[in-house]
PDB file of N, CA, C, O and CB in Angstrom:
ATOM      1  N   UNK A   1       2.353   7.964   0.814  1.00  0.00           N
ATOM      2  CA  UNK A   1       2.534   7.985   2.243  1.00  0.00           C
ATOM      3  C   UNK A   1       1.996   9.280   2.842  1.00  0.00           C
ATOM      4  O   UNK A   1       1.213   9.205   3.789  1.00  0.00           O
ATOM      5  CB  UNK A   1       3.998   7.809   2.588  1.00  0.00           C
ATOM      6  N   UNK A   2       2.420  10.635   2.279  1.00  0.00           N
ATOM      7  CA  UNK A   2       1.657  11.809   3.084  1.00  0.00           C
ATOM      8  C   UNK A   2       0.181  11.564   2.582  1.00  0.00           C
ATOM      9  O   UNK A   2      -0.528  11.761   3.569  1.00  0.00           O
ATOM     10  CB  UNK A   2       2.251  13.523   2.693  1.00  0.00           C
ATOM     11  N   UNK A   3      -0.416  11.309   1.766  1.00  0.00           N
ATOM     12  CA  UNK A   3      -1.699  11.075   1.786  1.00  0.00           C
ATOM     13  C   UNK A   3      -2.609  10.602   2.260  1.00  0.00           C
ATOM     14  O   UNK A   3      -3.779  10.987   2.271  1.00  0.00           O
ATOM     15  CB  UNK A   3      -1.877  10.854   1.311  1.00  0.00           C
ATOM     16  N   UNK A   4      -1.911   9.293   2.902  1.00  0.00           N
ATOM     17  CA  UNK A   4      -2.228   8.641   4.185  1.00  0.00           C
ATOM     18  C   UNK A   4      -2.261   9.474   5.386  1.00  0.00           C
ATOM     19  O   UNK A   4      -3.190   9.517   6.193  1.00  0.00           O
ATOM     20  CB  UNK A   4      -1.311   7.624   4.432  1.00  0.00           C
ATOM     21  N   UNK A   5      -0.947  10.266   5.442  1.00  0.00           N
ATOM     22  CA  UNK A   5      -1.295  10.647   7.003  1.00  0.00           C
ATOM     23  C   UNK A   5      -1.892  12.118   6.882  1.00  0.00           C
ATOM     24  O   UNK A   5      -1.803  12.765   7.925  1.00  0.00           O
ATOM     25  CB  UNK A   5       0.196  10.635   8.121  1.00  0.00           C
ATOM     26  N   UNK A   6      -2.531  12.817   5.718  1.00  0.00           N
ATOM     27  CA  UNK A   6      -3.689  13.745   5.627  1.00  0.00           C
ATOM     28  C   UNK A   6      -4.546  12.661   6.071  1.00  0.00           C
ATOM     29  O   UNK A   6      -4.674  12.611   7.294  1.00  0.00           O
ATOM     30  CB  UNK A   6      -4.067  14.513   4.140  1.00  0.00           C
ATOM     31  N   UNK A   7      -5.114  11.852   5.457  1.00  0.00           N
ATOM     32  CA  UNK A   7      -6.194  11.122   5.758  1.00  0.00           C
ATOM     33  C   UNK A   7      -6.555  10.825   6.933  1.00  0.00           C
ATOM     34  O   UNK A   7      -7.777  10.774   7.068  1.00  0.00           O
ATOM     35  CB  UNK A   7      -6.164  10.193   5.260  1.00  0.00           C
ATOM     36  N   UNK A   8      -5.815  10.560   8.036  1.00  0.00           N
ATOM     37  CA  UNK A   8      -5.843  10.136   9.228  1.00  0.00           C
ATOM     38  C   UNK A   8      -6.333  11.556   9.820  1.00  0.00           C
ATOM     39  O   UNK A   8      -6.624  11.595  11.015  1.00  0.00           O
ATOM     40  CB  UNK A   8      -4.460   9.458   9.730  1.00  0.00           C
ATOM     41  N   UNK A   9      -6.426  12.592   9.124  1.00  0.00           N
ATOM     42  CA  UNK A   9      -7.397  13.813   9.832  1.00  0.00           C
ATOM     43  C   UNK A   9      -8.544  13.796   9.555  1.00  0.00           C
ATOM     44  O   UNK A   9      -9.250  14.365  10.388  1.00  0.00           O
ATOM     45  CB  UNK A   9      -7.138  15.146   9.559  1.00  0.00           C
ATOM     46  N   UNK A  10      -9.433  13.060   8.086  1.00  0.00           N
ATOM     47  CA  UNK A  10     -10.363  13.499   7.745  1.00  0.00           C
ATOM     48  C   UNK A  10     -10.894  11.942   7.675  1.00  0.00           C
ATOM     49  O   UNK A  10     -12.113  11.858   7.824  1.00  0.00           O
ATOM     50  CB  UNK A  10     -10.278  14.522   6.610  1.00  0.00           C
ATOM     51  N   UNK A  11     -10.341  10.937   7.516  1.00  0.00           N
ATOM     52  CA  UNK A  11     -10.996  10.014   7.219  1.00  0.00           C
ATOM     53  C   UNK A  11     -10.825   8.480   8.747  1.00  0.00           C
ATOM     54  O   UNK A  11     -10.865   7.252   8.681  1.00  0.00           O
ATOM     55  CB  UNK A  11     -10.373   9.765   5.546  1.00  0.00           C
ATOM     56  N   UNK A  12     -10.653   9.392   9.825  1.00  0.00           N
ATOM     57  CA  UNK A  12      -9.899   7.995  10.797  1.00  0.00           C
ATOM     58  C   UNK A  12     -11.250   7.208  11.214  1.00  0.00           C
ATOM     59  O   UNK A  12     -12.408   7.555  11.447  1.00  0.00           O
ATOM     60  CB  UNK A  12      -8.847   8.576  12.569  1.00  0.00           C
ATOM     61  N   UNK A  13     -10.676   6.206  11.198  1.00  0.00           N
ATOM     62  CA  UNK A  13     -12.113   4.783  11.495  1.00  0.00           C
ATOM     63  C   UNK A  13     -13.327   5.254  10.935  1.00  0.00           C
ATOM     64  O   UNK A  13     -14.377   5.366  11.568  1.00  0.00           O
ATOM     65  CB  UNK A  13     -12.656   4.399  13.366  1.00  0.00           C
ATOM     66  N   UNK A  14     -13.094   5.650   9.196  1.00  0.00           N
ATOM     67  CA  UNK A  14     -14.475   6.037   8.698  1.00  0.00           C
ATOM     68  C   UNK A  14     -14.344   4.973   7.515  1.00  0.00           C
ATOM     69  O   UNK A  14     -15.298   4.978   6.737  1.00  0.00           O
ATOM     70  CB  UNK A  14     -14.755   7.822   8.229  1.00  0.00           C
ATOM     71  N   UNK A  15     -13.323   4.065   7.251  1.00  0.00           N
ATOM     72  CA  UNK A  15     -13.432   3.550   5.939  1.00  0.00           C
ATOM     73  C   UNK A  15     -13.711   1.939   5.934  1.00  0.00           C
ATOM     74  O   UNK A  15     -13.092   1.330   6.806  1.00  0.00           O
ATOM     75  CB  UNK A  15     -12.112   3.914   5.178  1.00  0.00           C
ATOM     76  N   UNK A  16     -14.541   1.171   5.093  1.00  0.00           N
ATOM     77  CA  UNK A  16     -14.615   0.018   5.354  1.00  0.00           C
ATOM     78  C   UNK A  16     -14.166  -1.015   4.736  1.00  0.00           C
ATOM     79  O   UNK A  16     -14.587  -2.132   5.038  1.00  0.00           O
ATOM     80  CB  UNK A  16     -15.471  -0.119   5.489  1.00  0.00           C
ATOM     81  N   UNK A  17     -13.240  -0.838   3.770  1.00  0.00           N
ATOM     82  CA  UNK A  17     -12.871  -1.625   2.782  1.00  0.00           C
ATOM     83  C   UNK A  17     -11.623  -0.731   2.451  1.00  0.00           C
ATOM     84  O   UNK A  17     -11.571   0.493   2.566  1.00  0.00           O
ATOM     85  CB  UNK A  17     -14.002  -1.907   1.635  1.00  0.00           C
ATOM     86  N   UNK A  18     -10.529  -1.655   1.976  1.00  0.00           N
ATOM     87  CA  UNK A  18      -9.346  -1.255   1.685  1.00  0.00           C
ATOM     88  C   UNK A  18      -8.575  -1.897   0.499  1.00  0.00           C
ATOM     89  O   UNK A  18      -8.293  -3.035   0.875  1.00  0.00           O
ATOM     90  CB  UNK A  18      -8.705  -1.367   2.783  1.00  0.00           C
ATOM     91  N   UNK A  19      -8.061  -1.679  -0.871  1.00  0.00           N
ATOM     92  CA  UNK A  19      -8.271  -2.608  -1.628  1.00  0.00           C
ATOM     93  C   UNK A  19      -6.908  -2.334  -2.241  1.00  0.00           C
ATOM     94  O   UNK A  19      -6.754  -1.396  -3.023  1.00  0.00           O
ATOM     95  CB  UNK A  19      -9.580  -2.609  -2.432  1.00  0.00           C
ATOM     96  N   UNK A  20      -5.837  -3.215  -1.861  1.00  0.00           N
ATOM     97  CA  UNK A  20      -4.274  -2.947  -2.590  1.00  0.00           C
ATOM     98  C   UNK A  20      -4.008  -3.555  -3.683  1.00  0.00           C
ATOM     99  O   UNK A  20      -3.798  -4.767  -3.631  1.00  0.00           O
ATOM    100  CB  UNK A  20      -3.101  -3.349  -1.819  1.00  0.00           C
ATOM    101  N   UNK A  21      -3.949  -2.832  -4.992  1.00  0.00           N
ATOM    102  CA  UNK A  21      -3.712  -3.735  -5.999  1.00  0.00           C
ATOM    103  C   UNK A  21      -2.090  -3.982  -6.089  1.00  0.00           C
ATOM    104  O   UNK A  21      -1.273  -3.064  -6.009  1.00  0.00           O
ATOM    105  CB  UNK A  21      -4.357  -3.174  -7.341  1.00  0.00           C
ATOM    106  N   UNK A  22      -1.801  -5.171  -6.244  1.00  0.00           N
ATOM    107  CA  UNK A  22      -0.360  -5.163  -6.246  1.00  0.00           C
ATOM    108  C   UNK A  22       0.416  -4.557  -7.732  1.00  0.00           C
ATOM    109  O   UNK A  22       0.124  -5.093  -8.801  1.00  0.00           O
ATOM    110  CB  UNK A  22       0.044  -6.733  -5.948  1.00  0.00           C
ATOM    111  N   UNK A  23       1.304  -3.533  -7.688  1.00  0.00           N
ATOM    112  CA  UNK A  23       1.464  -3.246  -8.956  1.00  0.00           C
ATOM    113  C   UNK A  23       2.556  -4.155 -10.030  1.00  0.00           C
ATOM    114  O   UNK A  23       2.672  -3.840 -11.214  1.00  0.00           O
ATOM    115  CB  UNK A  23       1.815  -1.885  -8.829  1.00  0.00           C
ATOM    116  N   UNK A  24       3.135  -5.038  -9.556  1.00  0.00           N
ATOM    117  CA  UNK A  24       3.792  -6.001 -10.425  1.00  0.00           C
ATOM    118  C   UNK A  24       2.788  -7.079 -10.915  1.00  0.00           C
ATOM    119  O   UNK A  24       3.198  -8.068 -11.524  1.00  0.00           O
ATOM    120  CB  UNK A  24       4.979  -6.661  -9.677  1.00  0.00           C
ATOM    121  N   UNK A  25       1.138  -6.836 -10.581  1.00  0.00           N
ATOM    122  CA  UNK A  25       0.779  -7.963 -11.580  1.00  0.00           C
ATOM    123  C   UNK A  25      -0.513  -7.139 -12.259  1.00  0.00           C
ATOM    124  O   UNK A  25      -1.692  -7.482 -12.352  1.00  0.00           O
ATOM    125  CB  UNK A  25       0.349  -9.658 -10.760  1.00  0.00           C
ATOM    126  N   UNK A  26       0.376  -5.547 -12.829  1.00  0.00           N
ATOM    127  CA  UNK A  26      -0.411  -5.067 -14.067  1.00  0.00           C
ATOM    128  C   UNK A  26      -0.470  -5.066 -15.357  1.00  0.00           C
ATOM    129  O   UNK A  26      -1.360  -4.747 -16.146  1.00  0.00           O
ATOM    130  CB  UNK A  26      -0.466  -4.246 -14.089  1.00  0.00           C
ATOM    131  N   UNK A  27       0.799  -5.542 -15.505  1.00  0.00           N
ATOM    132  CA  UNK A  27       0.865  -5.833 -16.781  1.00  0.00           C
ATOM    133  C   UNK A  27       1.805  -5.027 -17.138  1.00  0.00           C
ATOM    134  O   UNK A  27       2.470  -5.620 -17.987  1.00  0.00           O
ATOM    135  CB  UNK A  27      -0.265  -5.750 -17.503  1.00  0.00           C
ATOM    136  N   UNK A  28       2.236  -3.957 -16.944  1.00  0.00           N
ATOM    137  CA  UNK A  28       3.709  -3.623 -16.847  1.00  0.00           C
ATOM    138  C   UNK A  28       4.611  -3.463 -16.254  1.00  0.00           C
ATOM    139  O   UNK A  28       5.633  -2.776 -16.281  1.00  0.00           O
ATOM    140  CB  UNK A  28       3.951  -3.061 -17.075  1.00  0.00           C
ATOM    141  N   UNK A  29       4.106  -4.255 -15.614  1.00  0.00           N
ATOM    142  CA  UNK A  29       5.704  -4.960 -14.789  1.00  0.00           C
ATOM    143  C   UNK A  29       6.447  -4.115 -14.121  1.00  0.00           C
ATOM    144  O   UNK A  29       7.596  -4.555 -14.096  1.00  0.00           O
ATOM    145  CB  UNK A  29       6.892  -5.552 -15.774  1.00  0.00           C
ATOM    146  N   UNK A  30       6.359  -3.119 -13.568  1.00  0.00           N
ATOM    147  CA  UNK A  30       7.493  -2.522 -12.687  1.00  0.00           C
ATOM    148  C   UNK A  30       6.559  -1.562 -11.921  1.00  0.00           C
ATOM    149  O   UNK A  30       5.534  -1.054 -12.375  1.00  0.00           O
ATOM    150  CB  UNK A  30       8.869  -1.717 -13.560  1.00  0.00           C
ATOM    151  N   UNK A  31       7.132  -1.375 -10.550  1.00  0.00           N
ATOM    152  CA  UNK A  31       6.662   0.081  -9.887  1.00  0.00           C
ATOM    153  C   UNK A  31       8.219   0.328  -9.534  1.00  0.00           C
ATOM    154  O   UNK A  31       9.294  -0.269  -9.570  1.00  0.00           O
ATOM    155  CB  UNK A  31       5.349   0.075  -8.313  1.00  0.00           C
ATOM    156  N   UNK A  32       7.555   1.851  -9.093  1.00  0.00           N
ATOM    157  CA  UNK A  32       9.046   2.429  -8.218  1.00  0.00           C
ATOM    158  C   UNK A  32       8.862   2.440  -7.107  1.00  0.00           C
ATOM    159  O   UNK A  32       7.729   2.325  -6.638  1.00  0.00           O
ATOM    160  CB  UNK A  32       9.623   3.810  -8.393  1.00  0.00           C
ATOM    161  N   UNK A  33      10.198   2.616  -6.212  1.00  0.00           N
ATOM    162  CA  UNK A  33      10.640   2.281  -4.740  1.00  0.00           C
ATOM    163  C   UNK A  33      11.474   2.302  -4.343  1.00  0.00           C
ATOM    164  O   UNK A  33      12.443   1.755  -4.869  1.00  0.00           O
ATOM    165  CB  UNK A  33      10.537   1.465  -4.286  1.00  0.00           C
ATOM    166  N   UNK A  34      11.545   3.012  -3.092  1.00  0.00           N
ATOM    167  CA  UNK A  34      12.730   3.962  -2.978  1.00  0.00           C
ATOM    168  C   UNK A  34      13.454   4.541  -3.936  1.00  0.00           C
ATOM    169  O   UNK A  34      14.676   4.451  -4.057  1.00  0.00           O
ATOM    170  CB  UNK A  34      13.581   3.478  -2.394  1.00  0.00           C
ATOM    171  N   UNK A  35      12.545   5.272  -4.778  1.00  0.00           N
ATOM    172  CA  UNK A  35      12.990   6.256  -6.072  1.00  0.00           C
ATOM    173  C   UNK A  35      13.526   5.607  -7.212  1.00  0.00           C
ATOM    174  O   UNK A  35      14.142   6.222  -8.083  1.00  0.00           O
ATOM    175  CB  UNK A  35      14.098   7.274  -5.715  1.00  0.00           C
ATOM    176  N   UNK A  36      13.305   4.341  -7.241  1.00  0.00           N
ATOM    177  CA  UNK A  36      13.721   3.174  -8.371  1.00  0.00           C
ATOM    178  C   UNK A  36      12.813   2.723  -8.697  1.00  0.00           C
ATOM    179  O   UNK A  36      11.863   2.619  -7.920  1.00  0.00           O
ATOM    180  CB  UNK A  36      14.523   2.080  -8.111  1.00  0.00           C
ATOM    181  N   UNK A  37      12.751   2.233 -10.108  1.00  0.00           N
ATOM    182  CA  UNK A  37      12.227   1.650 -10.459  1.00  0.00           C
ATOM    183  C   UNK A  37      12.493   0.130 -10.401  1.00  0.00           C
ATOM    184  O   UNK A  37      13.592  -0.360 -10.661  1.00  0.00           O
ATOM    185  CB  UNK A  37      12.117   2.177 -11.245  1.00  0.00           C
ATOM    186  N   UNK A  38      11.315  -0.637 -10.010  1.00  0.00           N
ATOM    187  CA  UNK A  38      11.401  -2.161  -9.334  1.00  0.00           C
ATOM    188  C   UNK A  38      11.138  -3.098 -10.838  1.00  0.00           C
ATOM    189  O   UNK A  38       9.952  -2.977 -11.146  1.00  0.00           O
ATOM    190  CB  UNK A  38       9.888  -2.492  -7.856  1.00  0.00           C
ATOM    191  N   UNK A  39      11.663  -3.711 -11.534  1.00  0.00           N
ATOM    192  CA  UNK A  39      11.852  -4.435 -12.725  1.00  0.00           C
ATOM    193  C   UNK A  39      10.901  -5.479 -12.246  1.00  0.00           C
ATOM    194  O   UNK A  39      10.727  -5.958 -11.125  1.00  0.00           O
ATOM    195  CB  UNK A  39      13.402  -4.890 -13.145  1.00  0.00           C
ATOM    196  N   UNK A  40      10.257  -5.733 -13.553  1.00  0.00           N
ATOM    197  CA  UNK A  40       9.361  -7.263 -13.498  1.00  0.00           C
ATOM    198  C   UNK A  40      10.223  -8.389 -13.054  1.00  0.00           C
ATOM    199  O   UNK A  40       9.818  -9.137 -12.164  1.00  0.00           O
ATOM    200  CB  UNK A  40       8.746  -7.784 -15.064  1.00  0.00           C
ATOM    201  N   UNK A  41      11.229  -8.539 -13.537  1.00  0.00           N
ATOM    202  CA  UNK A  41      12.206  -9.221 -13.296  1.00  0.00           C
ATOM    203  C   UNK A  41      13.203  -9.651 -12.026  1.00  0.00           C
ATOM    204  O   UNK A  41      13.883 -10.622 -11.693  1.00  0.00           O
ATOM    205  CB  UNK A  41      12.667  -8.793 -13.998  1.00  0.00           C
ATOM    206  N   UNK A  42      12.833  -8.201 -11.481  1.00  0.00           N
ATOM    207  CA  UNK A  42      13.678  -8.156 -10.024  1.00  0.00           C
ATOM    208  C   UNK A  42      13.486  -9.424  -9.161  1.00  0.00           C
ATOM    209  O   UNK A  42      12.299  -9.523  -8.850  1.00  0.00           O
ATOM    210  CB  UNK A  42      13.163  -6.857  -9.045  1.00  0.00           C
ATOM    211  N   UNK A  43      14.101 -10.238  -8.759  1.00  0.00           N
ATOM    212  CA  UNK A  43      14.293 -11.683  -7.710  1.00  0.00           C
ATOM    213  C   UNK A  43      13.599 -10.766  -6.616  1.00  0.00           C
ATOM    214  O   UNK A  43      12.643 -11.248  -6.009  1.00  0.00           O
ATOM    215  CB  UNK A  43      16.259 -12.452  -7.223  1.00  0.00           C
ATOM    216  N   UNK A  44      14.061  -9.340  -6.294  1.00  0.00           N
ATOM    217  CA  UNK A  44      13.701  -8.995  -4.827  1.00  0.00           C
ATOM    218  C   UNK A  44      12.561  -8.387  -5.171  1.00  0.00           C
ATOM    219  O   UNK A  44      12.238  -7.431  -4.466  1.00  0.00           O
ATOM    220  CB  UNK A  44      14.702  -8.079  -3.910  1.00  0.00           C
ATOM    221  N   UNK A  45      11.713  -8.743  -6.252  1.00  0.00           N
ATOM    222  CA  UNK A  45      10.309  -7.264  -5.917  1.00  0.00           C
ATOM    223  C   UNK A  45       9.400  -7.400  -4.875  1.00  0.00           C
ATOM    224  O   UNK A  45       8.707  -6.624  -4.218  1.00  0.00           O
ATOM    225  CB  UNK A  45       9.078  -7.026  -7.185  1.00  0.00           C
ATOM    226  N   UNK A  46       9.656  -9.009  -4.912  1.00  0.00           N
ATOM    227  CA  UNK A  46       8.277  -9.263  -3.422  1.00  0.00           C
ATOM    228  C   UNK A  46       8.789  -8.345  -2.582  1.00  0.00           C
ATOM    229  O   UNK A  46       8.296  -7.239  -2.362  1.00  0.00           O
ATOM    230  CB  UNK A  46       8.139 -11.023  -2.368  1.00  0.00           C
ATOM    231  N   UNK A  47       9.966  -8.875  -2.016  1.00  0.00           N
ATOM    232  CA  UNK A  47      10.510  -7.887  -0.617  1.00  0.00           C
ATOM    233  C   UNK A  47      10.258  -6.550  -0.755  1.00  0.00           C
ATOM    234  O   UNK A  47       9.928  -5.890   0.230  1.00  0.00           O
ATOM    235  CB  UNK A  47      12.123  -7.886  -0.317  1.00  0.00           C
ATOM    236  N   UNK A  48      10.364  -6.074  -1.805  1.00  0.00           N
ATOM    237  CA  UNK A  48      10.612  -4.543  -2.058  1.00  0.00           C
ATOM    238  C   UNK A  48       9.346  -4.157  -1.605  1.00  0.00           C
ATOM    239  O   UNK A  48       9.383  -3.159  -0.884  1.00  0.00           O
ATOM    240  CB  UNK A  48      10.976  -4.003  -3.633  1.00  0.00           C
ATOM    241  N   UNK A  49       8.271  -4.619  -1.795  1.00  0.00           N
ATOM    242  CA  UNK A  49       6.613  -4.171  -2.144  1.00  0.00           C
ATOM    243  C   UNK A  49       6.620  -4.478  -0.623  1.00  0.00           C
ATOM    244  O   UNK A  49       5.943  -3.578  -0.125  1.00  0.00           O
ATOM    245  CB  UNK A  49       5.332  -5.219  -3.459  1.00  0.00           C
ATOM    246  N   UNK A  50       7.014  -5.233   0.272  1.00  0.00           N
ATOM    247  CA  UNK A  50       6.406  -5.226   1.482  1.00  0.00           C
ATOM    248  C   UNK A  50       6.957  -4.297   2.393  1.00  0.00           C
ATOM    249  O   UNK A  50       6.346  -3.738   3.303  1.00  0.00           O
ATOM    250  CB  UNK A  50       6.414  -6.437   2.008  1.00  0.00           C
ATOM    251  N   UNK A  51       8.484  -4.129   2.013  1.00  0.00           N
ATOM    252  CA  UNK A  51       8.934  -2.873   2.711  1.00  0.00           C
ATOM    253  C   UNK A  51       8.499  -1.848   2.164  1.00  0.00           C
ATOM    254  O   UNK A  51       8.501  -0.917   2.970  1.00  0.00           O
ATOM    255  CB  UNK A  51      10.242  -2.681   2.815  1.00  0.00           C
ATOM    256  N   UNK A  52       8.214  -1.634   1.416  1.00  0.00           N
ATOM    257  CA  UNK A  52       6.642  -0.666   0.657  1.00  0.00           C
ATOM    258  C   UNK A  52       6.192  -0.192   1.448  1.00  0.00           C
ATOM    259  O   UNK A  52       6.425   0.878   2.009  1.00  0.00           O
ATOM    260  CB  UNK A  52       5.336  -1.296  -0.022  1.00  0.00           C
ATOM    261  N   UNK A  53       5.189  -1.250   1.653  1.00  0.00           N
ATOM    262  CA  UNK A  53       3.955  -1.248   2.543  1.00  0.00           C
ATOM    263  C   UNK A  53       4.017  -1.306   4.126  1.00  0.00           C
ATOM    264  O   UNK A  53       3.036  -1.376   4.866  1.00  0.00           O
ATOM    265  CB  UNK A  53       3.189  -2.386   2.150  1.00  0.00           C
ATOM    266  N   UNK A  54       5.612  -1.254   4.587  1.00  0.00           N
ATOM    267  CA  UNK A  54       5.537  -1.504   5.897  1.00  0.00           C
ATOM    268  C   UNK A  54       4.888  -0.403   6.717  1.00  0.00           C
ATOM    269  O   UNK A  54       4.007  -0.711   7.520  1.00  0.00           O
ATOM    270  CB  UNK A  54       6.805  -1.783   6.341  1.00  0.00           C
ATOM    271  N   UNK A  55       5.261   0.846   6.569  1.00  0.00           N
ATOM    272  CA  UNK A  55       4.986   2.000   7.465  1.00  0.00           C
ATOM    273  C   UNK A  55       3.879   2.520   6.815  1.00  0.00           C
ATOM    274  O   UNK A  55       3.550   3.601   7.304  1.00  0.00           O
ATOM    275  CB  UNK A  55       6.136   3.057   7.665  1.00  0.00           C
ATOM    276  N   UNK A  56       2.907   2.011   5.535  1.00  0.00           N
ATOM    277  CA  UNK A  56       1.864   2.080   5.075  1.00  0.00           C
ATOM    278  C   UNK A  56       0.996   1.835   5.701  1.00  0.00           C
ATOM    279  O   UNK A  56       0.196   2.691   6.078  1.00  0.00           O
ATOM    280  CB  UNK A  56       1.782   1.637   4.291  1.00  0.00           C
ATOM    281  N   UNK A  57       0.885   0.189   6.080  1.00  0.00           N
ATOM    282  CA  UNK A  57       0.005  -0.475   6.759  1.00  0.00           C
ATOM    283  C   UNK A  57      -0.701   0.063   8.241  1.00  0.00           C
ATOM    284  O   UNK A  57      -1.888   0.127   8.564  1.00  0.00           O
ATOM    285  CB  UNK A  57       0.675  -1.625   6.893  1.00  0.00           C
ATOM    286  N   UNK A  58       0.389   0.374   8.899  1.00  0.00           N
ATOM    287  CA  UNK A  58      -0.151   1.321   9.769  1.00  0.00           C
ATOM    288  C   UNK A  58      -0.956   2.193   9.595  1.00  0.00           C
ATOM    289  O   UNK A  58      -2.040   2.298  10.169  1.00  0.00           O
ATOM    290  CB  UNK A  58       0.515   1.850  10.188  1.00  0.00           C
ATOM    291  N   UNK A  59      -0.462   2.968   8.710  1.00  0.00           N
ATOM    292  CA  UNK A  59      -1.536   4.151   8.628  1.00  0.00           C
ATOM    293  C   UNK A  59      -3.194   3.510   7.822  1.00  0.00           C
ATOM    294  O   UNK A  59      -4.300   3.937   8.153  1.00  0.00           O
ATOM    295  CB  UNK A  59      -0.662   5.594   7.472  1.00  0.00           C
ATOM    296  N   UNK A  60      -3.024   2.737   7.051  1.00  0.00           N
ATOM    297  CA  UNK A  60      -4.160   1.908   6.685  1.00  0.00           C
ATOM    298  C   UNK A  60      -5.158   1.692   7.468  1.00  0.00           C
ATOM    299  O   UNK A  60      -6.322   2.062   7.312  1.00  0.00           O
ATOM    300  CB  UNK A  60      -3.841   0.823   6.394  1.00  0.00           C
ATOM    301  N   UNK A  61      -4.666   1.039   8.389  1.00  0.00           N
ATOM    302  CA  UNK A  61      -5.494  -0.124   9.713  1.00  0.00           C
ATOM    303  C   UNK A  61      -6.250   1.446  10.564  1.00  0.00           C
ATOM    304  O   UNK A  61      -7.458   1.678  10.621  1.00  0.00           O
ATOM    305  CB  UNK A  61      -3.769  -1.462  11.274  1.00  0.00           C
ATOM    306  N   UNK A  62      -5.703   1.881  10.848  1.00  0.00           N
ATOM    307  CA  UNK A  62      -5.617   3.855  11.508  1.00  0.00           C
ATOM    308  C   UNK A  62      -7.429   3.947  11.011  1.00  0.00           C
ATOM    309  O   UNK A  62      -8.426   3.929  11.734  1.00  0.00           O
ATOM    310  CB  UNK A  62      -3.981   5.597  10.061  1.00  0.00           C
ATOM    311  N   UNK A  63      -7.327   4.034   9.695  1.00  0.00           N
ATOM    312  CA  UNK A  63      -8.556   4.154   8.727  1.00  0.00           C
ATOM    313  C   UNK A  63     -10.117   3.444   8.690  1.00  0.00           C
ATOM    314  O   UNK A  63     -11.252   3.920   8.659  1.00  0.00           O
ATOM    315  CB  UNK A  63      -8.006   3.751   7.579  1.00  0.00           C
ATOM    316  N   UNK A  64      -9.557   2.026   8.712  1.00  0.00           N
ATOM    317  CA  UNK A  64     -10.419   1.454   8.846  1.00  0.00           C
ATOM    318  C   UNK A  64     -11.470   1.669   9.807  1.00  0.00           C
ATOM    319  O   UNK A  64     -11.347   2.444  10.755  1.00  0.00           O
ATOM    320  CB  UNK A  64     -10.004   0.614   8.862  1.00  0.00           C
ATOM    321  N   UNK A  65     -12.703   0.858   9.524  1.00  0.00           N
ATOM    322  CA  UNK A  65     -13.975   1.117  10.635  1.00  0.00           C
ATOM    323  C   UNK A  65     -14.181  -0.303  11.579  1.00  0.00           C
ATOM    324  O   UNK A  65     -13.862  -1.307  10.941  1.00  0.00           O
ATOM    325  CB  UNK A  65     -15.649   1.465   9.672  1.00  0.00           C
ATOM    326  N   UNK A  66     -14.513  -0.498  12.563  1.00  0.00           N
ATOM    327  CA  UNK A  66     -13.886  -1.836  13.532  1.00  0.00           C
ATOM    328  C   UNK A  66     -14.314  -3.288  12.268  1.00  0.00           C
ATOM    329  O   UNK A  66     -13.680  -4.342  12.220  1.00  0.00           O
ATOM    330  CB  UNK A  66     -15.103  -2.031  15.630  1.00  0.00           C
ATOM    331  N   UNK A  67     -15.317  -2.995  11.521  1.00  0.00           N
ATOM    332  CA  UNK A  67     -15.740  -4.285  11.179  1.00  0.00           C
ATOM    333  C   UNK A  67     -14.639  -4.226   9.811  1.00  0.00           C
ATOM    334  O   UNK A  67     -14.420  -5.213   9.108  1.00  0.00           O
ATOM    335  CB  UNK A  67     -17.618  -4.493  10.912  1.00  0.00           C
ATOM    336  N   UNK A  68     -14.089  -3.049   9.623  1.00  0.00           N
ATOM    337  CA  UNK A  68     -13.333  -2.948   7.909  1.00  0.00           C
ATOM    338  C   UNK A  68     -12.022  -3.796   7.691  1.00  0.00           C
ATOM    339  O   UNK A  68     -11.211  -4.008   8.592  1.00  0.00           O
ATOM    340  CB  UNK A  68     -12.752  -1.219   7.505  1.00  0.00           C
ATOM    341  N   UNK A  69     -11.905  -4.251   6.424  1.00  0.00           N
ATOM    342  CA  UNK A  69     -10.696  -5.105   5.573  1.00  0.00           C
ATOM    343  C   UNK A  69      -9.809  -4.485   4.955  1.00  0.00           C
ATOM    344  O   UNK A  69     -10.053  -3.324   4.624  1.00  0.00           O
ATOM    345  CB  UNK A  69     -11.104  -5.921   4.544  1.00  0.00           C
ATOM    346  N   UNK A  70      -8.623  -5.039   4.650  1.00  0.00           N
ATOM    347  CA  UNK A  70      -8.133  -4.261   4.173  1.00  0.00           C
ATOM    348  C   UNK A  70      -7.525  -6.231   3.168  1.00  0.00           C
ATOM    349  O   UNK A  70      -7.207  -7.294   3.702  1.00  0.00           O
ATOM    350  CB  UNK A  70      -7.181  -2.871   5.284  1.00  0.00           C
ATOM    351  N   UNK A  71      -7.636  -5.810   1.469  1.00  0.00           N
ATOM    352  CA  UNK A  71      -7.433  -6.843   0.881  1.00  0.00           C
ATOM    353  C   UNK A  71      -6.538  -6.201  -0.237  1.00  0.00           C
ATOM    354  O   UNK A  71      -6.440  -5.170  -0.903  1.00  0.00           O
ATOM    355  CB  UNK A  71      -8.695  -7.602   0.536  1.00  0.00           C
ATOM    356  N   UNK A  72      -5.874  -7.566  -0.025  1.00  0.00           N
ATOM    357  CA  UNK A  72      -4.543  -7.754  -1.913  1.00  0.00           C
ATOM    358  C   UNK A  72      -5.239  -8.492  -2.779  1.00  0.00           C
ATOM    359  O   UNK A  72      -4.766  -8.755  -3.885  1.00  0.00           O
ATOM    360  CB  UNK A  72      -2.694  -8.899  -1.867  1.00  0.00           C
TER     361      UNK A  72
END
């Protein structure tokens, strides 16, 4: 997240492609969130990963260049 909003100084509407790999389908099965670790197993990981990404996304889109994507 602060990396994002450095970026938004050096990189705003310069990027054209955006590419989120989801981390529950790497093969080991867990990321962390909100300082936990999210189990392969977890019923809630979808949810977890999008409240993730909620205040992410913003800063994402920020980045992009008018014609740029941003893909899962």
């Amino acid at each position: 997240f602060h990396a994002l909003q450095i970026l938004q100084t050096t990189h705003l509407r310069r990027v054209k492609l955006i590419l989120i790999d989801l981390p529950y389908n790497k093969g080991n099965g867990d990321f962390i969130f909100d300082g936990k670790v999210v189990d392969k197993d977890d019923p809630e990981k979808s949810s977890k990963w999008i409240s993730f990404l909620e205040k992410r996304l913003p800063l994402l889109k920020e980045l992009l260049t008018e014609d740029g994507c941003i893909m899962m």
